[in-house]
BAZA-745622 format. One record per atom (N, C-alpha, C, O): z, x, y; atom name; residue in three letters. Coordinates in steps of 0.1 Angstrom, whole numbers, plus 2048, in hexadecimal, padded with zeros to 3 digits. Last residue first. Layout:
[[Z,X,Y],"CA","Ala"]
...
// end
This chain:
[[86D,830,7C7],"N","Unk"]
[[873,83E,7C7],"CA","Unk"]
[[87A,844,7D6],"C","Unk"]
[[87F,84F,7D7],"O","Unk"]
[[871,814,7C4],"N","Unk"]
[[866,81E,7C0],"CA","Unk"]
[[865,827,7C0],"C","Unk"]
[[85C,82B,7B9],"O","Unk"]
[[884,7FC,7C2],"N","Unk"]
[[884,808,7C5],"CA","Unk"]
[[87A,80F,7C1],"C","Unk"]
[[87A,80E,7B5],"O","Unk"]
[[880,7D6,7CA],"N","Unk"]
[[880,7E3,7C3],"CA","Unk"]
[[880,7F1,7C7],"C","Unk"]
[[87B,7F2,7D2],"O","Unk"]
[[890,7BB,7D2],"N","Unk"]
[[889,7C9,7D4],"CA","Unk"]
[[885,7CE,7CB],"C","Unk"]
[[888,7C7,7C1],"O","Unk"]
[[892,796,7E4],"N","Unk"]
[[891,7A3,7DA],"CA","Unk"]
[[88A,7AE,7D6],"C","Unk"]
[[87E,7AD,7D5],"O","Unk"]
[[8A3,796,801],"N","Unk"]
[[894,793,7FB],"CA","Unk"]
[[896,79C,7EE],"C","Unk"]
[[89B,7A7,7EE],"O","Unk"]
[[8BB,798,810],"N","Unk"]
[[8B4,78F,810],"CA","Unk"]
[[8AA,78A,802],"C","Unk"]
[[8A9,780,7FC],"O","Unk"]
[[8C7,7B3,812],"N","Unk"]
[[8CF,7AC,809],"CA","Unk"]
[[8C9,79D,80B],"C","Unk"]
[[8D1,794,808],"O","Unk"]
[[8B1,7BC,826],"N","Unk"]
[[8B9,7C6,81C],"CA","Unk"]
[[8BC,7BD,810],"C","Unk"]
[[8B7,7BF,805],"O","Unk"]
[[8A7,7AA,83D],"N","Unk"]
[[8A1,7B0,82F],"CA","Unk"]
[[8AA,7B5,824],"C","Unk"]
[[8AA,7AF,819],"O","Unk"]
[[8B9,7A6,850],"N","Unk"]
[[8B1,79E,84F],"CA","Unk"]
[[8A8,7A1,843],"C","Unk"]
[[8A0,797,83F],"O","Unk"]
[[8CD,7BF,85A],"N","Unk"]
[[8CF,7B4,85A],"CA","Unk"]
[[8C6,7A7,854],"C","Unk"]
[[8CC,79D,854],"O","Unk"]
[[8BC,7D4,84E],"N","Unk"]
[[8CA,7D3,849],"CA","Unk"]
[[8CF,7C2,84E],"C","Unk"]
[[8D4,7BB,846],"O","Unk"]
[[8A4,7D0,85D],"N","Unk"]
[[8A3,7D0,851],"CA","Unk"]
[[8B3,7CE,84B],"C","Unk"]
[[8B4,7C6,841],"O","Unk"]
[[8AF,7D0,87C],"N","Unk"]
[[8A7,7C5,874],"CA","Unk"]
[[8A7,7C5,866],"C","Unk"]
[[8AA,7BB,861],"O","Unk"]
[[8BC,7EE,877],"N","Unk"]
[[8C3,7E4,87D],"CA","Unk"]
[[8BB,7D6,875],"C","Unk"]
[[8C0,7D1,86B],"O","Unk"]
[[8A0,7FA,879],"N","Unk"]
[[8AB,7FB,86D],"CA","Unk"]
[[8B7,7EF,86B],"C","Unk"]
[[8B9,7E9,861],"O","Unk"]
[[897,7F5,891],"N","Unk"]
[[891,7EE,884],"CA","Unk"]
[[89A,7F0,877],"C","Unk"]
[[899,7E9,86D],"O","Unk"]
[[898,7E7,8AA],"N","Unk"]
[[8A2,7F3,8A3],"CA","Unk"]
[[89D,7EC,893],"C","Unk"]
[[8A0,7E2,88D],"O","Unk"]
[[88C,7D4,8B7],"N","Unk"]
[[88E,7E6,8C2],"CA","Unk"]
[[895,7F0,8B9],"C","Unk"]
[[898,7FB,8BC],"O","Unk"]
[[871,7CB,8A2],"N","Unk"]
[[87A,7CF,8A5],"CA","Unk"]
[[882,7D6,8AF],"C","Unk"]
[[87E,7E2,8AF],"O","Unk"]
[[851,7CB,89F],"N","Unk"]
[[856,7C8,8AC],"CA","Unk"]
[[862,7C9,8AB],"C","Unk"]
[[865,7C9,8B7],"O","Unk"]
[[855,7CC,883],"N","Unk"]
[[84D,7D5,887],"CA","Unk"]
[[84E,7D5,895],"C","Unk"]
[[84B,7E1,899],"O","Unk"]
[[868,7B6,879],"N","Unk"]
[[868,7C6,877],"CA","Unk"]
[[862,7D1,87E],"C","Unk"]
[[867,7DC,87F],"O","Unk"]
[[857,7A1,87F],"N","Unk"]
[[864,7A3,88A],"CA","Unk"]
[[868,7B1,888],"C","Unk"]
[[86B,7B8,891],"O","Unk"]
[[841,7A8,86D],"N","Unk"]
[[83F,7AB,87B],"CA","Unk"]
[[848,7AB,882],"C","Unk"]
[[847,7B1,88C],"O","Unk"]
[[852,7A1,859],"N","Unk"]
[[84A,7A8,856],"CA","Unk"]
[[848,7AE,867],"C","Unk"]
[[84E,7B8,86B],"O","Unk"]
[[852,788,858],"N","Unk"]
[[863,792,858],"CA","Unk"]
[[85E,79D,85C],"C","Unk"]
[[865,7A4,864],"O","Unk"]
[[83D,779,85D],"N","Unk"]
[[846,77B,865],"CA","Unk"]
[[851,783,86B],"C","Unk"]
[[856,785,876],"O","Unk"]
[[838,779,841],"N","Unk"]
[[830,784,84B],"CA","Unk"]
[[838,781,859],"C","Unk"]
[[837,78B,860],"O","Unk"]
[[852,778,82A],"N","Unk"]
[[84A,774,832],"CA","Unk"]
[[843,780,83D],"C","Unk"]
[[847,78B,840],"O","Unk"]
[[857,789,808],"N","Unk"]
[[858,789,819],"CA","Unk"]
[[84A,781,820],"C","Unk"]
[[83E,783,81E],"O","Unk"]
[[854,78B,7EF],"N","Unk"]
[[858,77E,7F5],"CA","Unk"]
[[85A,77F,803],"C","Unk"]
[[85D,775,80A],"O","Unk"]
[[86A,7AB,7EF],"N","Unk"]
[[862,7A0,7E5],"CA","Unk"]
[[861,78F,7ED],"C","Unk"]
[[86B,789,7F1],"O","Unk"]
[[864,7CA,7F7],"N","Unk"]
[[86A,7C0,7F5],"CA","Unk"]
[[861,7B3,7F2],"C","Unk"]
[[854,7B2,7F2],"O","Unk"]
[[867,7ED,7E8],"N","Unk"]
[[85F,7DF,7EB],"CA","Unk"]
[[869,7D4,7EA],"C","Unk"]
[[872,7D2,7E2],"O","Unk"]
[[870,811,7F8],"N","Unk"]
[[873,804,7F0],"CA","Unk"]
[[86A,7F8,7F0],"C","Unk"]
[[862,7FA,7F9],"O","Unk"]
[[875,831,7F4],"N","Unk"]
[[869,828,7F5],"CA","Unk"]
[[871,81C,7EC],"C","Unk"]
[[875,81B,7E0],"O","Unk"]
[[884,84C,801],"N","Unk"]
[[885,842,7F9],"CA","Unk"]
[[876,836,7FA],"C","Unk"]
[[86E,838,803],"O","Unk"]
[[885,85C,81A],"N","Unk"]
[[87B,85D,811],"CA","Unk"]
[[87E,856,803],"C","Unk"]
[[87A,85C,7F9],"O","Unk"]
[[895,858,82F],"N","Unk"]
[[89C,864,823],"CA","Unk"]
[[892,85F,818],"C","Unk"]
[[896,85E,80C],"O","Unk"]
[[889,84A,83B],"N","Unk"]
[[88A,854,842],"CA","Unk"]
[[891,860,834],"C","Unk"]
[[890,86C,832],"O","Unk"]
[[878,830,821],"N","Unk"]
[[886,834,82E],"CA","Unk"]
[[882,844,830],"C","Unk"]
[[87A,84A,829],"O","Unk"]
[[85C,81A,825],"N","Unk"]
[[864,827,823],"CA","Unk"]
[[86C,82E,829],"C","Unk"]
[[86B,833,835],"O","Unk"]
[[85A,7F6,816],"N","Unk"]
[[861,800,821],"CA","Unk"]
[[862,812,81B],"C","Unk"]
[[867,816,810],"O","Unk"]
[[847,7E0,811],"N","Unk"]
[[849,7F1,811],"CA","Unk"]
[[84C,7F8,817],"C","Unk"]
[[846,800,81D],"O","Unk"]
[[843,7C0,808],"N","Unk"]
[[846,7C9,815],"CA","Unk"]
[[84A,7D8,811],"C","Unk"]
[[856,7D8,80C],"O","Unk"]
[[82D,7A5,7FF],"N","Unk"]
[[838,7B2,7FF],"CA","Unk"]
[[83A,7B9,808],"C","Unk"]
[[832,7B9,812],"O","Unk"]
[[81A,78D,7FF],"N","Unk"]
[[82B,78E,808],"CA","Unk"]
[[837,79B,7FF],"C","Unk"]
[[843,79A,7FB],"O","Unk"]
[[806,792,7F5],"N","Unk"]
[[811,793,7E5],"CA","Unk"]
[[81E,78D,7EF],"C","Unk"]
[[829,789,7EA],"O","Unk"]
[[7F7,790,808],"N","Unk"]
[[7EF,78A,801],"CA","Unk"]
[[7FF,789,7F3],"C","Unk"]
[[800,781,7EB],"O","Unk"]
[[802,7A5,818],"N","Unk"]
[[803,794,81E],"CA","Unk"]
[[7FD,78E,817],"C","Unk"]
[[7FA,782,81C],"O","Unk"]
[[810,7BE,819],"N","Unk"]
[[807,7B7,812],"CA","Unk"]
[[807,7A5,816],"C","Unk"]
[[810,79D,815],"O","Unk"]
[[81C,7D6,82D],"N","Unk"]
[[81F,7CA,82C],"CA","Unk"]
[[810,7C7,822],"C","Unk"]
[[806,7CE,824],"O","Unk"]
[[830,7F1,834],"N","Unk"]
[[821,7ED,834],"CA","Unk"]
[[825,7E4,82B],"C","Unk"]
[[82E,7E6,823],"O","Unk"]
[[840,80E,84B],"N","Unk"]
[[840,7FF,846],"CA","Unk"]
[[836,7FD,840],"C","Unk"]
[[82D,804,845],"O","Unk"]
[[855,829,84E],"N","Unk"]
[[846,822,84E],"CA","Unk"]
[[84C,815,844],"C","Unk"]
[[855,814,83C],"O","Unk"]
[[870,835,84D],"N","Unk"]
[[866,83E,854],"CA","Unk"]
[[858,838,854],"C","Unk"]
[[84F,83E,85A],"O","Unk"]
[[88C,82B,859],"N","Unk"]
[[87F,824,854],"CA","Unk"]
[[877,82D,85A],"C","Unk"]
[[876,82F,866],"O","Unk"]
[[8A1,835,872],"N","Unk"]
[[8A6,831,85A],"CA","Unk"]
[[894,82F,857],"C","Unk"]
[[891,838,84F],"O","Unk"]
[[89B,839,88B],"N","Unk"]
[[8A0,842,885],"CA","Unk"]
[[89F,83F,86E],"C","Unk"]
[[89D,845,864],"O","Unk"]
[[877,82D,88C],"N","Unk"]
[[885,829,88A],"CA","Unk"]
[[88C,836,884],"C","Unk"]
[[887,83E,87C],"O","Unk"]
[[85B,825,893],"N","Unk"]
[[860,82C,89B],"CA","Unk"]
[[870,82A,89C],"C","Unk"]
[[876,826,8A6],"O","Unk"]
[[847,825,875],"N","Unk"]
[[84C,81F,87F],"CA","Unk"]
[[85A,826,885],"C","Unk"]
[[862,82C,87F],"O","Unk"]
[[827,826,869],"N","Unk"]
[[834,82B,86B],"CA","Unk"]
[[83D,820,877],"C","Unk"]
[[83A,817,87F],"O","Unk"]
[[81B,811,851],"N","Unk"]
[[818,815,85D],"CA","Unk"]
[[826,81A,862],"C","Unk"]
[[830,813,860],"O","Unk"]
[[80C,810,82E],"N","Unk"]
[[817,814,835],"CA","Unk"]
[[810,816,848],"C","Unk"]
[[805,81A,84B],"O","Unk"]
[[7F5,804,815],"N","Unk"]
[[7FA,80C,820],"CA","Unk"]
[[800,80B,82B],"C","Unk"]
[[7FA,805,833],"O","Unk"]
[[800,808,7F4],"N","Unk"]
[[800,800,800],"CA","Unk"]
[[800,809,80C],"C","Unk"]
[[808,812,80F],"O","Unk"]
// end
C-alpha cells in the first residue's frame, strides 16, 4: 500500500485503501500496523490533524481492529 508521510513526532506515514477501508500506519519506531473497517473520514481527519498521534490514540488505536506487520 502506498504510504504518504506525515508531519508527526509518533507516525512516520499513512496510506489508506478506500476500496478494503484499511489504514497503514507507519510509526516513527518503524513498526508497520493495518487497521480494519476505517471509514475515509477517519482517514482524512488523520491527515488534517494538528497532532496526529494524538488523533490516532484518541480515535484509532483501541477503535478499529488491527494487525501488526512488522
Amino acid at each position: 500500500m502506498r504510504r504518504h508521510r506525515l508531519d508527526s513526532a509518533a507516525i512516520a506515514s499513512a496510506g489508506y485503501d478506500a476500496d478494503t477501508a484499511v489504514l497503514e500506519l507507519e510509526f516513527t519506531s518503524g513498526d508497520v500496523y493495518r487497521y480494519f473497517a476505517v471509514p475515509p473520514s477517519v482517514h482524512r481527519a488523520l491527515r488534517d490533524a494538528d497532532s496526529a498521534g494524538r488523533f490516532f490514540r484518541e480515535r484509532i488505536r483501541d477503535v478499529y481492529p488491527s494487525e501488526h506487520l512488522h
